[in-house]
PDBQT receptor file of N, H, CA, C and O in Angstrom, charges set to zero:
ATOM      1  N   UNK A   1     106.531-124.966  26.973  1.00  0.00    +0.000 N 
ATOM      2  CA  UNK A   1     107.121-125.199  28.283  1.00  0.00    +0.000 C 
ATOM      3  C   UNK A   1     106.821-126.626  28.726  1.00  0.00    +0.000 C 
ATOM      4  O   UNK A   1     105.729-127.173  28.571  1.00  0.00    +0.000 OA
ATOM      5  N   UNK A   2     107.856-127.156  29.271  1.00  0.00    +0.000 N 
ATOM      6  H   UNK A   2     108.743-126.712  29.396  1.00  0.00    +0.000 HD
ATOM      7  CA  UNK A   2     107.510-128.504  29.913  1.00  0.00    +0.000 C 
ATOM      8  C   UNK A   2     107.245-128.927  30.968  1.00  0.00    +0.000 C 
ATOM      9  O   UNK A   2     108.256-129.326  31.547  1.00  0.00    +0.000 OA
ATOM     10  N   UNK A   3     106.116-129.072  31.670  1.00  0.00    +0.000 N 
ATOM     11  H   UNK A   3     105.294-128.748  31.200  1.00  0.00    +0.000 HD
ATOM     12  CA  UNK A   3     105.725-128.827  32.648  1.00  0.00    +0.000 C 
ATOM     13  C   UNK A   3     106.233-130.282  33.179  1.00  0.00    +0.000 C 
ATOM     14  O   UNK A   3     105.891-130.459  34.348  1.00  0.00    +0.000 OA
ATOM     15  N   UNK A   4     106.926-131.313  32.644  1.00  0.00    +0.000 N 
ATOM     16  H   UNK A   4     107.204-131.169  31.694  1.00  0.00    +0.000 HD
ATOM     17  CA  UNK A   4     107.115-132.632  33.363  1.00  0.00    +0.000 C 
ATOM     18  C   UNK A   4     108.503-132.539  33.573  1.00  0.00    +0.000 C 
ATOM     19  O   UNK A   4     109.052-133.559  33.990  1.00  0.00    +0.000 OA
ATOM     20  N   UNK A   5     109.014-131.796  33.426  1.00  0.00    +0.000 N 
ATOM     21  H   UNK A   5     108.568-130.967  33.087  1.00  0.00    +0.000 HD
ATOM     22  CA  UNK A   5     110.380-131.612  33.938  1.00  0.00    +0.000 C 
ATOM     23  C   UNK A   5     110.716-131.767  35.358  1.00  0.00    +0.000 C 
ATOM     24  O   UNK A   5     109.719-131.232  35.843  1.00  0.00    +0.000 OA
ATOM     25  N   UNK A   6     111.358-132.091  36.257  1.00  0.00    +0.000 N 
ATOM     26  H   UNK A   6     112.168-132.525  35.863  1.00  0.00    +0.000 HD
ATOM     27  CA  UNK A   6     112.071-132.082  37.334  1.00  0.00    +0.000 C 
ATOM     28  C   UNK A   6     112.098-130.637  38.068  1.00  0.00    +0.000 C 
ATOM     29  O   UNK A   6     113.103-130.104  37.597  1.00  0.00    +0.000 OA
ATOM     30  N   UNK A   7     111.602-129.883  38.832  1.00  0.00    +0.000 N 
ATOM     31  H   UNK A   7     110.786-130.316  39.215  1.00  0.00    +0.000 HD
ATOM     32  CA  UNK A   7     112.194-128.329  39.548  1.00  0.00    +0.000 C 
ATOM     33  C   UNK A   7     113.101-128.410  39.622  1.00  0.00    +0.000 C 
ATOM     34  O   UNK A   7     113.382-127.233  39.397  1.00  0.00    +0.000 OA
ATOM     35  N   UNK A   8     114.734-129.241  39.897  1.00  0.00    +0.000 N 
ATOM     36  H   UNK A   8     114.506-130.197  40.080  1.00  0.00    +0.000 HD
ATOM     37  CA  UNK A   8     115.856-128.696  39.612  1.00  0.00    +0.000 C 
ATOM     38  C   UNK A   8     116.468-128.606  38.442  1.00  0.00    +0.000 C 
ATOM     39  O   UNK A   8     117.558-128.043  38.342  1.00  0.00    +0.000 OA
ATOM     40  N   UNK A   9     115.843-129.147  37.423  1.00  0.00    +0.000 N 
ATOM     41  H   UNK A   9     114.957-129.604  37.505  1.00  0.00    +0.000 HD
ATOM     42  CA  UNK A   9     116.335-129.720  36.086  1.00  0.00    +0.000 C 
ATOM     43  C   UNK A   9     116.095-128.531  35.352  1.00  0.00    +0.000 C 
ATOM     44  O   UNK A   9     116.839-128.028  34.510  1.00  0.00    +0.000 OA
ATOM     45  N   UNK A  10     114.466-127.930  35.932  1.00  0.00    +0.000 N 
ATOM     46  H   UNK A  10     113.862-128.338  36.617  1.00  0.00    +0.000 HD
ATOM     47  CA  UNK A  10     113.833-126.744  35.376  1.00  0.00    +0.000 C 
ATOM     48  C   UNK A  10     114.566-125.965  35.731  1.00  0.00    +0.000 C 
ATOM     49  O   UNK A  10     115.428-125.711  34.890  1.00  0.00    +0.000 OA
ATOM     50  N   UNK A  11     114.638-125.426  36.644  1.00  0.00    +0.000 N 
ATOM     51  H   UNK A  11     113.937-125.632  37.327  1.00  0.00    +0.000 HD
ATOM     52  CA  UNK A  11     115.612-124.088  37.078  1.00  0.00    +0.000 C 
ATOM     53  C   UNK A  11     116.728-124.522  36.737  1.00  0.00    +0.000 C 
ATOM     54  O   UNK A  11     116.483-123.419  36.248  1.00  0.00    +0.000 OA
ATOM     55  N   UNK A  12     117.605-124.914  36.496  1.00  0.00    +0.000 N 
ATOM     56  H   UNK A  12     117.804-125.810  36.893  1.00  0.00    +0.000 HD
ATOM     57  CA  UNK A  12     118.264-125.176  35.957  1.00  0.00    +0.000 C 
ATOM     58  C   UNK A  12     118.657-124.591  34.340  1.00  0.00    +0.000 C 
ATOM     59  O   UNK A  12     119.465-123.744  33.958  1.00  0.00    +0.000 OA
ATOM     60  N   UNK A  13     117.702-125.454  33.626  1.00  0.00    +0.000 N 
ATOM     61  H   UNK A  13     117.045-126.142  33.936  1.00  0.00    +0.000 HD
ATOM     62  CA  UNK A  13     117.279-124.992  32.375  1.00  0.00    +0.000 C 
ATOM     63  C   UNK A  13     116.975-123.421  32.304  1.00  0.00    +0.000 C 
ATOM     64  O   UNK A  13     117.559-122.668  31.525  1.00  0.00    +0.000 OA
ATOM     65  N   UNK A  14     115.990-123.022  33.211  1.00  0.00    +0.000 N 
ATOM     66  H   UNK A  14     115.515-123.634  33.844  1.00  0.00    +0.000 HD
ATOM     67  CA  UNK A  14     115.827-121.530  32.979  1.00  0.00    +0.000 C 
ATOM     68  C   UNK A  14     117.141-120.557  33.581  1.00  0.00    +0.000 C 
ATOM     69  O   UNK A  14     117.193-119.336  33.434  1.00  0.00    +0.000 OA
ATOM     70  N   UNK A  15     117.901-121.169  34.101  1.00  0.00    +0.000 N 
ATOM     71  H   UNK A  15     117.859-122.160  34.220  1.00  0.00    +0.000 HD
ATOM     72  CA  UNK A  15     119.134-120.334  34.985  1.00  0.00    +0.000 C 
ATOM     73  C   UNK A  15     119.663-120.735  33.406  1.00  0.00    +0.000 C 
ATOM     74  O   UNK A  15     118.690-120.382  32.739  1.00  0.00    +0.000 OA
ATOM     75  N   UNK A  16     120.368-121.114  32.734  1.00  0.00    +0.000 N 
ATOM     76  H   UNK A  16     121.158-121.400  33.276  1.00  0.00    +0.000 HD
ATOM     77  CA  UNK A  16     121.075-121.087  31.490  1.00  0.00    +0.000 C 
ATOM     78  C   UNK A  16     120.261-120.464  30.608  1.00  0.00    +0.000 C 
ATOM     79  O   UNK A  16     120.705-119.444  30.080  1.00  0.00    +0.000 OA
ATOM     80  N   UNK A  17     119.362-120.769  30.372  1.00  0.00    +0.000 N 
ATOM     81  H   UNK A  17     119.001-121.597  30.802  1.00  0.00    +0.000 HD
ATOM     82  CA  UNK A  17     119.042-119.665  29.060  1.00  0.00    +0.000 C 
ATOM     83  C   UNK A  17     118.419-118.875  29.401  1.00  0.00    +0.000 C 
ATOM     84  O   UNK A  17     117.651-118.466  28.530  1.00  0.00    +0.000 OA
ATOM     85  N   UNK A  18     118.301-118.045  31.020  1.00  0.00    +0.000 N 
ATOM     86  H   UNK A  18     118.924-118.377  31.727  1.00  0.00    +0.000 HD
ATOM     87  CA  UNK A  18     118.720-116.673  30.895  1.00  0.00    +0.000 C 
ATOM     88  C   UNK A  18     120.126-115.964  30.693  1.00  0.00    +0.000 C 
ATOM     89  O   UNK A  18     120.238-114.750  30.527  1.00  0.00    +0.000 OA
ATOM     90  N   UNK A  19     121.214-116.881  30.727  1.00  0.00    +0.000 N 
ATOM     91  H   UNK A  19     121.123-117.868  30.862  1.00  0.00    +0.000 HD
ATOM     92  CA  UNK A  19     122.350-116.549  30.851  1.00  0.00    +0.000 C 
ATOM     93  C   UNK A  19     122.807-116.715  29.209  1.00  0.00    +0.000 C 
ATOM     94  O   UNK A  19     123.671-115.983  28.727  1.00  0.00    +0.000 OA
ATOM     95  N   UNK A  20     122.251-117.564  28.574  1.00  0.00    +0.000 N 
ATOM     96  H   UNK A  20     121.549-118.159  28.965  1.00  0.00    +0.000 HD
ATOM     97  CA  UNK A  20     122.157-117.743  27.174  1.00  0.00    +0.000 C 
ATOM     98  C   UNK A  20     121.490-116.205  26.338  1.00  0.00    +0.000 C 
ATOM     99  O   UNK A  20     122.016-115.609  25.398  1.00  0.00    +0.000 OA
ATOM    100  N   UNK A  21     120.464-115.933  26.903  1.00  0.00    +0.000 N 
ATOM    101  H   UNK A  21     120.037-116.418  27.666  1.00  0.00    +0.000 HD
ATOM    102  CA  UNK A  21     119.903-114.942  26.277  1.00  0.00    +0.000 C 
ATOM    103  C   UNK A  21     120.502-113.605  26.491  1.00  0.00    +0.000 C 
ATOM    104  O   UNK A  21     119.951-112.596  26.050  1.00  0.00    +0.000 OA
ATOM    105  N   UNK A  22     121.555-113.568  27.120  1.00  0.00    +0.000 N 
ATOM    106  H   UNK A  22     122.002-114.388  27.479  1.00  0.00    +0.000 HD
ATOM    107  CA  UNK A  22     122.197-112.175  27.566  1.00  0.00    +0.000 C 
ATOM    108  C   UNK A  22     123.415-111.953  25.987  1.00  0.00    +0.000 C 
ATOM    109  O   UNK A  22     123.846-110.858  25.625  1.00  0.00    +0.000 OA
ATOM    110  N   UNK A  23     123.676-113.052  25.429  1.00  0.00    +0.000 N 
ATOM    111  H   UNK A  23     123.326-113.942  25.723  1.00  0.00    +0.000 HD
ATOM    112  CA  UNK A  23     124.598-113.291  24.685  1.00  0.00    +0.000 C 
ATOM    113  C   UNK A  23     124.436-113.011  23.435  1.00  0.00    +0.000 C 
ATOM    114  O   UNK A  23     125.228-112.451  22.677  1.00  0.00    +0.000 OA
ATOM    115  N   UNK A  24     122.591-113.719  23.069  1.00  0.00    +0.000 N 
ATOM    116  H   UNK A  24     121.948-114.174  23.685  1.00  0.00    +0.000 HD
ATOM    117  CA  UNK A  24     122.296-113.417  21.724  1.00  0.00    +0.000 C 
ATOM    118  C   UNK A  24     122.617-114.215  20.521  1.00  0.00    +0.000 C 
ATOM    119  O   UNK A  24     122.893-113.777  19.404  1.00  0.00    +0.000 OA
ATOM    120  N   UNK A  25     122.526-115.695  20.979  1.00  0.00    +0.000 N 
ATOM    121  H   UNK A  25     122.302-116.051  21.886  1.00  0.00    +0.000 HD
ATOM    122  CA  UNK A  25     123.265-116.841  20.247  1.00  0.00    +0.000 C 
ATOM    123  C   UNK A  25     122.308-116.839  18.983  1.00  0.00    +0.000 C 
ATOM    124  O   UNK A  25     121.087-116.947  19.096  1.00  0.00    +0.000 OA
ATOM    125  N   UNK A  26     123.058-116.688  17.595  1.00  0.00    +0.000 N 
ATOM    126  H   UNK A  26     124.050-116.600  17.503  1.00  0.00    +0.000 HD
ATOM    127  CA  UNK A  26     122.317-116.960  16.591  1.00  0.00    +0.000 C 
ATOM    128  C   UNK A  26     121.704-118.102  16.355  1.00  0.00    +0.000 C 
ATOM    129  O   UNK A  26     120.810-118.195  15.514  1.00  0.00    +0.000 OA
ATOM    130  N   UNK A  27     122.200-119.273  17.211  1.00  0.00    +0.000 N 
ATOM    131  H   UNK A  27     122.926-119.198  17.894  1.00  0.00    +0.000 HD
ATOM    132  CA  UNK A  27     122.012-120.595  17.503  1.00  0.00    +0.000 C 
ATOM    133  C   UNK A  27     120.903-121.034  18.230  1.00  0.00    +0.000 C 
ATOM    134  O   UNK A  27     120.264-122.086  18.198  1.00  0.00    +0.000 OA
ATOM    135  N   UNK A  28     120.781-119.754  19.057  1.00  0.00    +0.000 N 
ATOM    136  H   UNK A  28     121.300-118.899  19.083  1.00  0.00    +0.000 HD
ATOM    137  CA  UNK A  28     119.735-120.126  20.220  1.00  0.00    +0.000 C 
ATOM    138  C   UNK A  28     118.465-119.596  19.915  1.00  0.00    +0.000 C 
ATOM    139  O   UNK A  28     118.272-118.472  19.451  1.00  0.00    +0.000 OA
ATOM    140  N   UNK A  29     117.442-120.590  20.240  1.00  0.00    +0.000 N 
ATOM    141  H   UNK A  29     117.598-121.502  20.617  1.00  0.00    +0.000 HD
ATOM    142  CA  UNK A  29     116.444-120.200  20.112  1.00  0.00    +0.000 C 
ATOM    143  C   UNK A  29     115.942-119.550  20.979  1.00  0.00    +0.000 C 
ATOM    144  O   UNK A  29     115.895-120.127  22.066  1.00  0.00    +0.000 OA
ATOM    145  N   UNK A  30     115.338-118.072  20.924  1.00  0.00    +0.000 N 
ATOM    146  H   UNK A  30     115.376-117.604  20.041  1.00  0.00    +0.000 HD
ATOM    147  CA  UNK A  30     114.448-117.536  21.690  1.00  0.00    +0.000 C 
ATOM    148  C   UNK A  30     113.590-117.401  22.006  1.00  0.00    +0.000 C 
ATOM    149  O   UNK A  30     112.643-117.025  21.314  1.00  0.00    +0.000 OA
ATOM    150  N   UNK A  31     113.554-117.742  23.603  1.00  0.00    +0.000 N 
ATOM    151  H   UNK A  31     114.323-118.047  24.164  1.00  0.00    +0.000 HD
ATOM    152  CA  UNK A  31     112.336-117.984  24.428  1.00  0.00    +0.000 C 
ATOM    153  C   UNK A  31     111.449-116.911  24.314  1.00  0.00    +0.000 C 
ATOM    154  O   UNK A  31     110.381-116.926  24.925  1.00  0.00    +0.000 OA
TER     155      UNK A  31
């Protein structure tokens, strides 16, 4: 986890790959 990230950049990031992880991308790495 990157804790030097930005809070909107972060949520951000975590708002997509929860929306990523609903999908099951063979591509995607899971968190």
């Amino acid at each position: 986890c990157r804790e030097t990230l930005p809070p909107d950049l972060k949520a951000k990031f975590l708002q997509e790959a929860r929306i990523l992880k609903q999908y099951n991308h063979p591509n995607i790495v899971r968190l």
